[in-house]
C-alpha positions as CSV (number, residue, x, y, z in Angstrom):
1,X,0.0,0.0,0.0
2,X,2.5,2.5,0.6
3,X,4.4,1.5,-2.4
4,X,1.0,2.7,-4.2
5,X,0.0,5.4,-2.5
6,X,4.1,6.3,-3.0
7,X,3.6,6.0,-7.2
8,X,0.4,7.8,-6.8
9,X,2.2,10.9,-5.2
10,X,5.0,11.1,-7.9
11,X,2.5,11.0,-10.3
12,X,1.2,13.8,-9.2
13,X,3.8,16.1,-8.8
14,X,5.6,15.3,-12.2
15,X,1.4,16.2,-13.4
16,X,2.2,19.2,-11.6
17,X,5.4,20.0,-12.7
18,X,5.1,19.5,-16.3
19,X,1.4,22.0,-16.3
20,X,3.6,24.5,-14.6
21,X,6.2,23.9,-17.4
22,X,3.8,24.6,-20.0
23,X,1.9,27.6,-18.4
24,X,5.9,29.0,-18.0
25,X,6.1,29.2,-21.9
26,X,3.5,31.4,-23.1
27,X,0.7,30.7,-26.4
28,X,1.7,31.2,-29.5
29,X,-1.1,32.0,-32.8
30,X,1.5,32.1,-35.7
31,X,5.5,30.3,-35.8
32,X,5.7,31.5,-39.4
33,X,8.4,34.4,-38.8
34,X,11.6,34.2,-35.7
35,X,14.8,32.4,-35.3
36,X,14.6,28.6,-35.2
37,X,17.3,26.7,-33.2
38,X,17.8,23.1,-35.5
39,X,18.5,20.7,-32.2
40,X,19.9,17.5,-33.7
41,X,19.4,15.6,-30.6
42,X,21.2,12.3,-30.1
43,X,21.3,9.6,-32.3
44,X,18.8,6.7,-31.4
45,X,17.1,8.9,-28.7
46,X,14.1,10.5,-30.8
47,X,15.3,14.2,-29.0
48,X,15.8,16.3,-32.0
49,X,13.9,19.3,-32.0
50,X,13.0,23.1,-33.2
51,X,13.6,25.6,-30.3
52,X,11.9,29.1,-31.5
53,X,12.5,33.0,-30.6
54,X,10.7,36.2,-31.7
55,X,12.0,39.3,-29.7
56,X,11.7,38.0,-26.3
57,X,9.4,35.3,-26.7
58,X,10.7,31.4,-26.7
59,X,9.0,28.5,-27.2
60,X,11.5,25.1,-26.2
61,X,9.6,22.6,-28.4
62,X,6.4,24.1,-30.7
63,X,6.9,21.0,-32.9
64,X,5.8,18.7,-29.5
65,X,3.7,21.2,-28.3
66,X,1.4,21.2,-31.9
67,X,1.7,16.7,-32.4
68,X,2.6,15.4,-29.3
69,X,5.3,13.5,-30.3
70,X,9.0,14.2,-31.2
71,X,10.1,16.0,-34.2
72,X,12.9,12.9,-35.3
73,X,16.5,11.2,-34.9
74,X,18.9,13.8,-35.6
75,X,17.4,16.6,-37.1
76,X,19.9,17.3,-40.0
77,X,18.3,20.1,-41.4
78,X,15.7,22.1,-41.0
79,X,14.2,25.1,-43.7
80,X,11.4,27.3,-44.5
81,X,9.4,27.3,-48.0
82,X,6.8,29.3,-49.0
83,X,4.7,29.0,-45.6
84,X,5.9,24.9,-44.7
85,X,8.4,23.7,-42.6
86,X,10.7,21.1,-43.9
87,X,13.0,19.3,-41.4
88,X,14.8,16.2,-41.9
89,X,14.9,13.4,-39.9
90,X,18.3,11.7,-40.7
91,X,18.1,8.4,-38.9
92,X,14.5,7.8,-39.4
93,X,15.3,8.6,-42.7
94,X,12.3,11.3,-43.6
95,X,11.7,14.7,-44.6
96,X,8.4,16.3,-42.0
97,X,6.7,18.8,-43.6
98,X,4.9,21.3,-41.1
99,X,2.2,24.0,-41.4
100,X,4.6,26.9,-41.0
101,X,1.7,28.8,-38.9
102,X,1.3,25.6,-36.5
103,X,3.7,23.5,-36.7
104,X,1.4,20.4,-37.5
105,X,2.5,18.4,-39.1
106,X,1.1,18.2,-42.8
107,X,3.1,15.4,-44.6
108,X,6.2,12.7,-44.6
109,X,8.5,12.4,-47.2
110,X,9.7,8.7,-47.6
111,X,11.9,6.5,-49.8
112,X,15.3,8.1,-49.0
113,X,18.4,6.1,-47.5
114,X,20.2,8.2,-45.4
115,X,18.9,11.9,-46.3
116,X,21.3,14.9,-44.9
117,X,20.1,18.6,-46.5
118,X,17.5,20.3,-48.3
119,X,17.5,22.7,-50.4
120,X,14.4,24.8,-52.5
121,X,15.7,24.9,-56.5
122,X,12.1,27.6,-57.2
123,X,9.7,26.4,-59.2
124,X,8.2,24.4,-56.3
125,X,11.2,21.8,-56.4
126,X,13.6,21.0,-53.7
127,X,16.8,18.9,-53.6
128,X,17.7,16.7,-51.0
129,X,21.0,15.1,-50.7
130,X,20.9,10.9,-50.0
131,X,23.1,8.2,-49.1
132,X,26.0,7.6,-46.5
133,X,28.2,6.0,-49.6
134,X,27.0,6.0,-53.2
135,X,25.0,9.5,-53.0
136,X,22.2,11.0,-55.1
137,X,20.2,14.3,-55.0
138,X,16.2,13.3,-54.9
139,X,14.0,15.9,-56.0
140,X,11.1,16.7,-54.2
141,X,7.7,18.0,-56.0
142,X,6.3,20.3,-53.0
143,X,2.9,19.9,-54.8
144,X,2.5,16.3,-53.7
145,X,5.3,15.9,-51.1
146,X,6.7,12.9,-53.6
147,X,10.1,11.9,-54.9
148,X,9.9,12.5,-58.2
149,X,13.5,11.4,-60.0
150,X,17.3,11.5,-59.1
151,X,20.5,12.3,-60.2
152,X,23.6,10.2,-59.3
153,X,26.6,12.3,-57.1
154,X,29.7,11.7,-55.2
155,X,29.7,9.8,-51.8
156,X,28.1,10.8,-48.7
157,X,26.4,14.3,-50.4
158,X,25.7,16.9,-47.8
159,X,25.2,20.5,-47.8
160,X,24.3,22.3,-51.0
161,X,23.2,26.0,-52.5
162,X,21.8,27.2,-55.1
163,X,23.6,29.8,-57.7
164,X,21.5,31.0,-60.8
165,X,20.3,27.6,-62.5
166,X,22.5,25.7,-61.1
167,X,23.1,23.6,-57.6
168,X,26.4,22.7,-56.0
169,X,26.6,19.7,-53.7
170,X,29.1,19.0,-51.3
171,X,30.4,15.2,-51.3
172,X,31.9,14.4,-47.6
173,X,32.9,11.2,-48.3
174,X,30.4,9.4,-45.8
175,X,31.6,6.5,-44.5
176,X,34.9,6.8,-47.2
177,X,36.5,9.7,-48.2
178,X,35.7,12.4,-51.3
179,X,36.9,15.8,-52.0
180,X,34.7,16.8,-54.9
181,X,31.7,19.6,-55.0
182,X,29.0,18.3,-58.1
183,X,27.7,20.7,-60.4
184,X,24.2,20.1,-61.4
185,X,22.3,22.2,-64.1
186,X,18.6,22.4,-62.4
187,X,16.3,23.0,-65.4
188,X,17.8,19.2,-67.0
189,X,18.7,17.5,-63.5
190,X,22.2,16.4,-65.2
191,X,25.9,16.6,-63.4
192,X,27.7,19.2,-65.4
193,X,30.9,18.6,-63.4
194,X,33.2,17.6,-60.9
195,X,35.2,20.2,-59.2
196,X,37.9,18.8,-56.5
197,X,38.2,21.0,-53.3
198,X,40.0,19.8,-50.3
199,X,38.8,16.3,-48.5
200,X,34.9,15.8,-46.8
201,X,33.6,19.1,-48.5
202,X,30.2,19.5,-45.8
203,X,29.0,22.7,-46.5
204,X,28.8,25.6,-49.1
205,X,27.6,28.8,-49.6
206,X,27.6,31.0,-52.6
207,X,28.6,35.0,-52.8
208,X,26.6,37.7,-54.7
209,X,29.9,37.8,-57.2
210,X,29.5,34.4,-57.5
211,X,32.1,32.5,-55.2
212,X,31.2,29.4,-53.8
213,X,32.9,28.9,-50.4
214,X,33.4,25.4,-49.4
215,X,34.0,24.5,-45.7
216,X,36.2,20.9,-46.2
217,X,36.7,19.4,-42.9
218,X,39.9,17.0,-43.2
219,X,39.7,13.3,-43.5
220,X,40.5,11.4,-40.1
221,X,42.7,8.3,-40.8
222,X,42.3,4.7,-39.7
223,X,44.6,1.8,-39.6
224,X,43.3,-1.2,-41.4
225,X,41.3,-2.6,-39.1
226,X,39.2,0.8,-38.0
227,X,40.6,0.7,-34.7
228,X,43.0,3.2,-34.4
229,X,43.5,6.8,-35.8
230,X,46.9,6.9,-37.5
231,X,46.2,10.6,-39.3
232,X,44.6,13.6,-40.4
233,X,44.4,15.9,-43.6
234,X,43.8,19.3,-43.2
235,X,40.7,20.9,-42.5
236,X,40.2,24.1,-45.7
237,X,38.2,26.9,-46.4
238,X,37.8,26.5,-50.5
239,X,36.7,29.7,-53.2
240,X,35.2,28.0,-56.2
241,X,34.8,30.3,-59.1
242,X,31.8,30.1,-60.7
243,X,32.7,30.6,-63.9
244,X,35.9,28.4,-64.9
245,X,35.4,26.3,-61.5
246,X,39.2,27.5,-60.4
247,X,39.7,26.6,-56.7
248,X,41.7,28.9,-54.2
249,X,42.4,27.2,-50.8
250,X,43.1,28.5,-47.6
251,X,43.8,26.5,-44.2
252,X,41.7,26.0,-41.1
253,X,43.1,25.6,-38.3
254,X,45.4,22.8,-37.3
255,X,46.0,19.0,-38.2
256,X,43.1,17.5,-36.1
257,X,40.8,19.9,-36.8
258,X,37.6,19.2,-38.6
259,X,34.6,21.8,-38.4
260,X,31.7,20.8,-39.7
261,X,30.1,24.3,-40.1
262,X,30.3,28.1,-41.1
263,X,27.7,31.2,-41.3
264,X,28.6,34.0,-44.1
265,X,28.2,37.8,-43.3
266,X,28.6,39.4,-46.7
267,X,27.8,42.6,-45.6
268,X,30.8,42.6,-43.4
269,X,32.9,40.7,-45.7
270,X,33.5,37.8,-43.1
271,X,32.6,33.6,-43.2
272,X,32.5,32.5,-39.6
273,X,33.9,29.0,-38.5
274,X,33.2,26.5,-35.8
275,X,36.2,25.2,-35.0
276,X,38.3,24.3,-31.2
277,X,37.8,28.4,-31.8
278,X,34.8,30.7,-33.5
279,X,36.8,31.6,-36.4
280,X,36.0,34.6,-38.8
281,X,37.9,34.4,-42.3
282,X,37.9,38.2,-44.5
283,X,37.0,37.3,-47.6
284,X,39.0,40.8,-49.1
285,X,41.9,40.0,-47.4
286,X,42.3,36.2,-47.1
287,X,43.1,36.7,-43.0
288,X,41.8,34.0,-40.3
289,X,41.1,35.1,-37.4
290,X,39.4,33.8,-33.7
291,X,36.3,35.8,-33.5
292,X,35.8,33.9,-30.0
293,X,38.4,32.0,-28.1
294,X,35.7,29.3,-27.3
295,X,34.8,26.1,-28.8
296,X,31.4,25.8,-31.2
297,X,28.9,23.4,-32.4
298,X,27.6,25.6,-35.0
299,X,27.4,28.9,-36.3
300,X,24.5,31.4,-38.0
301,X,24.1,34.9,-38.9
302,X,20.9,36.9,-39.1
303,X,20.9,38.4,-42.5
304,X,18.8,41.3,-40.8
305,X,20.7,42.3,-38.0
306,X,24.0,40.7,-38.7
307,X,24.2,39.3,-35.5
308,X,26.1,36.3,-34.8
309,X,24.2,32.9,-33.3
310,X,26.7,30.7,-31.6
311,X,25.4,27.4,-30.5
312,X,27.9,26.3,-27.4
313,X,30.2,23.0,-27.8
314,X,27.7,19.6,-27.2
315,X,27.7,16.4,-25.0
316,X,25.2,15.4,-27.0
317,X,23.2,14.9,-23.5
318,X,22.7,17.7,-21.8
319,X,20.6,21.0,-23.5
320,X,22.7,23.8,-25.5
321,X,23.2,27.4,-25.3
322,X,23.2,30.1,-28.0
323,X,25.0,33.0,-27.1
324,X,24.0,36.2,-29.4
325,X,26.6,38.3,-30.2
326,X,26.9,41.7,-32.7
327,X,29.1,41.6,-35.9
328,X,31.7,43.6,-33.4
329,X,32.0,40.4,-31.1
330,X,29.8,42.3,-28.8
331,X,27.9,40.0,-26.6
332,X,24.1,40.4,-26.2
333,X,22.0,37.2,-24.9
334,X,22.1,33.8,-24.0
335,X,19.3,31.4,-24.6
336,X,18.1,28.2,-23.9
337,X,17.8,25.5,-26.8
338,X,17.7,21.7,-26.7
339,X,19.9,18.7,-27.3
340,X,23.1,19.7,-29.5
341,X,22.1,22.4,-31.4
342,X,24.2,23.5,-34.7
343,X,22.0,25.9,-36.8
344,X,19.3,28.6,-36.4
345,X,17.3,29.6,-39.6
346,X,15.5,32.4,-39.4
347,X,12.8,33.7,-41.4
């Protein structure tokens, strides 16, 4: 009996405790514009999540709020189209697609392997890179939320952008190793190219002059067996040109090093860095520099302000921190987020 009446009391208070948790986070009519923190939670846990901000308003978890259910395993990317939300679930291998006022969800996107970005092409298309090895780009009809063809790429694709007709994607390697960005011409769906960067190209980002910069994070090398690491390559900032595909290199860091994600401030002329350090590369001048002398998960700007969004190093256990800071280095806030965050979109 007084292991009963014991269960019942516990009951109560964690009743208690998580109304008081919700009635801390005020209502919210319409998600649709803010910042939202991409949590990619811990792999095998479900505990990825969206963590949103508008002025001084923040909502941990709208996505459970709305569904009552998690968002995914690891949340690989998340972005906003034309009033949806589309985030990918990477290990439960889906794209969610979200009323963008709600967050209910509206539709799943099946039939990938291992799917890692997404990207809008216009014309109600959208490109999202699959496959931990042998890679493709699926494109997605956001009429019908389907798979509608695919176009063969490099191993382990991951980040991508868009630059007039065409799309660039980033080949990491995956589970091997490849140091090529593919060139795809939209309007046909075909590979144009092949242009080699440095090793595990992750993510890229294209100027208004028409530089792609490609964050390469360095190959880590095993012995035979997968046991032991006997090596590294650099970690490298690359410059595509556009035009003649002509690569111009520059380091990162040192041996050991390999970030896995950058923000670009063209306004300021700067492409931030997550590294052991926050780093901030001028793209006039070529110089690398630690904008913060502090470790990083991930790194955004907000193309309106030009403030800086730093998501804090990861345990990938306990809840992150974003620190806010001005293009100066200037610190403003700190909030709250969930389970390893590493991006914040904002819309």
């Amino acid at each position: 009996m007084k292991l009963k009446f014991l269960s019942v009391v516990l009951f109560s208070l964690v009743l208690v405790s998580c109304d008081k948790c919700k009635t801390d986070e005020p209502t919210v009519a319409d998600y649709t514009h803010g910042a939202f923190i991409v949590n990619e939670g811990s792999f095998g846990n479900l505990n990825g999540s969206i963590t949103w901000t508008l002025n001084s308003v923040l909502v941990s978890n709208p996505f459970a709020d709305a569904n009552g259910t998690a968002l995914g395993d690891v949340i690989s990317d998340f972005d906003v189209v034309n009033g949806k939300f589309y985030a990918i679930s990477n290990s439960t291998a889906k794209v969610i697609v979200m009323n963008a006022t709600t967050f209910k969800i509206e539709a799943e996107i099946t039939g990938f392997a291992y799917p890692r970005s997404f990207q809008y092409v216009g014309n109600g298309m959208a490109a999202v890179t699959d496959g931990s090895l042998d890679g493709s780009v699926k494109w997605i009809d956001l009429s019908t939320n389907t798979i509608v063809s695919a176009t063969p790429v490099g191993l382990g694709p991951e980040g991508m952008c868009v630059f007039g007709d065409r799309l660039y994607v980033c080949n990491s390697g995956g589970w091997d190793i490849d140091n090529r960005v593919t060139v795809i011409d939209i309007p046909s769906q075909s590979v144009l190219t092949n242009v080699t960067v440095a090793d595990r190209p992750v993510e890229i980002q294209a100027d208004v002059i028409g530089n792609l910069w490609v964050l390469c994070s360095g190959q880590t090398q095993y012995d035979a067996n997968w046991t032991q690491i006997i090596g590294h390559t650099a970690a490298a900032l690359a410059r595509v040109n556009s035009i003649d595909n002509s690569v111009t290199t520059f380091d990162v860091g040192v041996i050991g090093d390999h970030p896995l994600h950058m923000a670009k401030d063209e306004t300021n002329q700067k492409i931030y860095i997550s590294n052991t350090t926050l780093l901030a590369f001028n793209m006039q001048t070529n110089a690398m520099s630690d904008f913060l002398s502090v470790p990083t998960n991930g790194v955004s700007v907000n193309p309106a302000t030009l403030e800086v969004w730093v998501c804090s190093e990861t345990n990938y256990a306990a809840p992150s921190s974003i620190k806010v800071y001005n293009s100066g280095g200037e610190y403003l806030k700190e909030l709250n987020a969930g389970i390893a965050a590493w991006k914040v979109e904002f819309n």
